[in-house]
C-alpha positions as CSV (number, residue, x, y, z in Angstrom):
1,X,15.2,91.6,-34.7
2,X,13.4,91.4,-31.5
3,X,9.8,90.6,-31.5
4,X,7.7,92.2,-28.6
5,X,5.4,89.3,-27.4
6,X,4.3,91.3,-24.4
7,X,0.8,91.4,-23.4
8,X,0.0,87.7,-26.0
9,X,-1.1,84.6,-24.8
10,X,0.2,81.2,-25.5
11,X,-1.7,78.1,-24.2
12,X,-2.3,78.9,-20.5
13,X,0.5,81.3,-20.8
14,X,0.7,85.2,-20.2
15,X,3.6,87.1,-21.3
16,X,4.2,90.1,-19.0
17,X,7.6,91.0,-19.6
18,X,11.1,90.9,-21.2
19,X,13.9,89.1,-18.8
20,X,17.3,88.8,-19.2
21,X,18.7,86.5,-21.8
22,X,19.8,82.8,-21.4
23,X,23.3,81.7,-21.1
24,X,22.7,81.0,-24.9
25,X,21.7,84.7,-25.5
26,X,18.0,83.6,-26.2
27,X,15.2,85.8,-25.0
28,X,13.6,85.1,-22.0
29,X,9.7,86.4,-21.4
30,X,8.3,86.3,-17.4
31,X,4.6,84.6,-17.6
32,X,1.8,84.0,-15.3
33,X,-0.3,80.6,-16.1
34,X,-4.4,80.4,-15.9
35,X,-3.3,78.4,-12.8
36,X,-1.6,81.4,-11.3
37,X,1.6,79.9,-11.5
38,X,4.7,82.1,-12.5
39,X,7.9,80.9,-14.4
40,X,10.6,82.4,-17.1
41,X,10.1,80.7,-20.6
42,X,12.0,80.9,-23.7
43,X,10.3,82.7,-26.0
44,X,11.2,80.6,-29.4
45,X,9.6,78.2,-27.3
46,X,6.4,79.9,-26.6
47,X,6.0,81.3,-30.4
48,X,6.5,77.2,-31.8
49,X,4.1,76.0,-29.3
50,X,6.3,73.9,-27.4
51,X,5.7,75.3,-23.8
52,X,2.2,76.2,-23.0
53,X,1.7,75.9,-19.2
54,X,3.8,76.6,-16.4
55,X,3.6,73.0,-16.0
56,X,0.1,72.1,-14.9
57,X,-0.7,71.0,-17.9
58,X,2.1,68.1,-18.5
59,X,0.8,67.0,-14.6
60,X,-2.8,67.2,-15.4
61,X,-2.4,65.0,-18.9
62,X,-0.2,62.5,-16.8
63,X,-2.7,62.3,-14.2
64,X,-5.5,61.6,-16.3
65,X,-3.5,59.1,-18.5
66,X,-3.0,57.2,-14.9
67,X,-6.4,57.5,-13.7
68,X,-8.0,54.0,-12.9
69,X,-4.8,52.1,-14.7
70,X,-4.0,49.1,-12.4
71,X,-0.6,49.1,-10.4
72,X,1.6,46.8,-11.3
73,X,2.9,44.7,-8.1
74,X,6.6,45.8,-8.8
75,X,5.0,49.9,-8.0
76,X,3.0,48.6,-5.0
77,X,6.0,47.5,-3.8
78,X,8.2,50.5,-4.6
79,X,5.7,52.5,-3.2
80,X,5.5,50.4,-0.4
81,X,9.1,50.5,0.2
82,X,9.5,54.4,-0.6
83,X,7.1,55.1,2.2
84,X,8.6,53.1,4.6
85,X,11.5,54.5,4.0
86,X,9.4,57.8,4.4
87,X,8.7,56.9,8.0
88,X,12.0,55.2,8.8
89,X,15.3,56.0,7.6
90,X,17.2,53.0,8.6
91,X,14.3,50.8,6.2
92,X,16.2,48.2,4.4
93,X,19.8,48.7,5.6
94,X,21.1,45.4,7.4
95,X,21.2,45.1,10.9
96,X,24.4,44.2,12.5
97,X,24.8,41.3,14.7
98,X,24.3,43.1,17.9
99,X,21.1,44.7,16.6
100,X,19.8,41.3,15.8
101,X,20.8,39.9,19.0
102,X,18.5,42.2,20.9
103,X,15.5,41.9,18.9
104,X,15.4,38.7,18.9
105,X,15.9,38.8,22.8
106,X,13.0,41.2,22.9
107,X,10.8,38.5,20.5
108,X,11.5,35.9,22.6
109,X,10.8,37.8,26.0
110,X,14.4,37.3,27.1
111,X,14.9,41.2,27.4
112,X,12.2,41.5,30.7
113,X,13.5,38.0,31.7
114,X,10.6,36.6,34.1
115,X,8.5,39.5,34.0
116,X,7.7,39.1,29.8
117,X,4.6,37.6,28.9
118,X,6.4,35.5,26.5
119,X,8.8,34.3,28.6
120,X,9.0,30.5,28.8
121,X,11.5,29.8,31.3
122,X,14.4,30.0,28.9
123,X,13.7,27.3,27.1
124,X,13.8,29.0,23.7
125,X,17.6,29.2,24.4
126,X,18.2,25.7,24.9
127,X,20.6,24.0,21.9
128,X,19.0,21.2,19.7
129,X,19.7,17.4,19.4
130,X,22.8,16.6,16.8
131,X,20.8,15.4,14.2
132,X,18.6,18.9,14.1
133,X,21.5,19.4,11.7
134,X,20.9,16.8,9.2
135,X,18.9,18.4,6.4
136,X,18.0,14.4,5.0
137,X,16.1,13.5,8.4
138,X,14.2,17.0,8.8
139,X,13.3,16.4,4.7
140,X,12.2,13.1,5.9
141,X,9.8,14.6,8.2
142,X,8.5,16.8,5.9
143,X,7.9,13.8,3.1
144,X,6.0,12.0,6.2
145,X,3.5,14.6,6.2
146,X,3.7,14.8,2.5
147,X,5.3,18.3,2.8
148,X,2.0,19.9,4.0
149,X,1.1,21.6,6.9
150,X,-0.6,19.4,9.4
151,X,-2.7,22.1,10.8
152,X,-6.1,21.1,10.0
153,X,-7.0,24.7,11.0
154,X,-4.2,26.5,9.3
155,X,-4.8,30.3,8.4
156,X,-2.9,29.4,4.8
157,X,-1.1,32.7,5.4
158,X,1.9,31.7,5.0
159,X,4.9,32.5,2.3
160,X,4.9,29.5,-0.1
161,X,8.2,30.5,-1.5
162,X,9.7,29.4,2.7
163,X,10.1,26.6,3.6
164,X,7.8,24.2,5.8
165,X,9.4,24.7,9.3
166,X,9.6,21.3,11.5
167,X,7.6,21.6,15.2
168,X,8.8,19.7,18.3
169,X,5.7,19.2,19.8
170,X,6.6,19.3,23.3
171,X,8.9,22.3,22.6
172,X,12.2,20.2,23.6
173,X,14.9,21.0,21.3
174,X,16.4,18.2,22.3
175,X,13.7,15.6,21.7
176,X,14.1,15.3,17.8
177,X,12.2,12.0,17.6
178,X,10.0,11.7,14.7
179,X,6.4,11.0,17.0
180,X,7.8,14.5,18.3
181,X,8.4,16.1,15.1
182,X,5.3,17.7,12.8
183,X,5.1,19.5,9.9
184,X,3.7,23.2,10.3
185,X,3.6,26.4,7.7
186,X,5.4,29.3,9.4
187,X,2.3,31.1,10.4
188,X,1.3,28.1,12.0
189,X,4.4,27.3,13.9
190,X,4.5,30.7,15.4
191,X,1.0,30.7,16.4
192,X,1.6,27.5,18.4
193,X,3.7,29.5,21.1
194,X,0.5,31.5,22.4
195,X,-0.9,28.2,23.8
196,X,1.7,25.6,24.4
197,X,-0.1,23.3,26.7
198,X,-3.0,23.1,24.1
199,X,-0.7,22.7,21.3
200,X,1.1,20.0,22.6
201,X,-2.0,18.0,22.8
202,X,-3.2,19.4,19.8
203,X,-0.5,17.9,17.8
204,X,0.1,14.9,20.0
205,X,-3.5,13.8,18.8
206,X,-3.0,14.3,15.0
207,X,-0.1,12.3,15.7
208,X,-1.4,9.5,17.3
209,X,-4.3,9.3,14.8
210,X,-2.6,9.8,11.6
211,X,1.1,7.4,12.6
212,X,-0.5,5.2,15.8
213,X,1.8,6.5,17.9
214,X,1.8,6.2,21.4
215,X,2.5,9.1,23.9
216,X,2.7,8.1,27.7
217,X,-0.1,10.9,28.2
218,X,-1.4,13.3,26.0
């Protein structure tokens, strides 16, 4: 037998009136919440208590259970990535080789050629020396400099899970002798392109004064 619930309250609920039944034949009841929300509800479930807001109610519990609780780094960084993603579609899907080509033409200031502010003559193009490839002798620069940055005025920005890169001071490629060689974090190594003139001597000097070695002008 049917039991008229019309007109009685459960939780934040209001039944107004009778619906049609569920797939399963149960009775369905229309409601309005205290938030003014509307929504169909089984009414077994209203009558044993286990609906009792149009949902609000689940939201406002999880909200407060959340309130002032720490995020883990794993959210930040799902969060981070979600918006991101938010912004820009392509977020995270690999580049293809032509893509990468052009951005790192556009880095370098290769894209506007002369007129860049970045551009350095093309230099950044140039191949290295053979040994450049010889993962022992860059490691042996590294252990020199007793795998720190040699940047007395280094930012410590950088990622310590990447490795230390290897600087040619006089930005030669070629030149891959070791009194032309220097240890430098990432952050460090990229800054040195804003001022190359300065950093060359820069580095020179820490050179000479920490390995006596002698430049034909600094």
């Amino acid at each position: 037998m049917l039991i008229d619930i019309t007109g009685q309250k459960f939780g934040r609920l209001l039944v107004l009136s009778r619906v049609e039944n569920s797939k399963q034949r149960g009775a369905m009841w229309s409601c309005v919440c205290d938030c003014g929300g509307a929504c169909v509800i089984l009414g077994r479930s209203l009558r044993i208590g286990n609906t009792k807001s149009c949902g609000c109610l689940r939201r406002k519990l999880t909200s407060e259970r959340c309130k002032g609780k720490p995020r883990s780094e794993e959210t930040k960084r799902k969060l981070s990535e979600a918006n991101k993603r938010e912004k820009n579609p392509n977020f995270g899907k690999p580049r293809s080789e032509e893509t990468r080509a052009k951005l790192s033409k556009a880095h370098l200031g290769l894209a506007a050629g002369e007129k860049h502010p970045n551009w350095k003559g093309g230099i950044s193009c140039e191949p290295y020396c053979e040994i450049w490839t010889d993962k022992e002798y860059k490691d042996s620069i590294r252990k020199r400099d007793n795998y720190k940055c040699q940047n007395p005025d280094c930012w410590k920005t950088f990622n310590p899970d990447k490795a230390l890169s290897i600087h040619h001071i006089n930005f030669i490629k070629k030149d891959c002798n070791p009194k032309n060689l220097i240890t430098l974090c990432s952050s460090c190594n990229s800054r040195a392109n804003k001022n190359r003139k300065k950093c060359i001597v820069f580095y020179q000097t820490i050179i000479e004064e920490k390995y006596e070695h002698q430049y034909s002008s600094i």
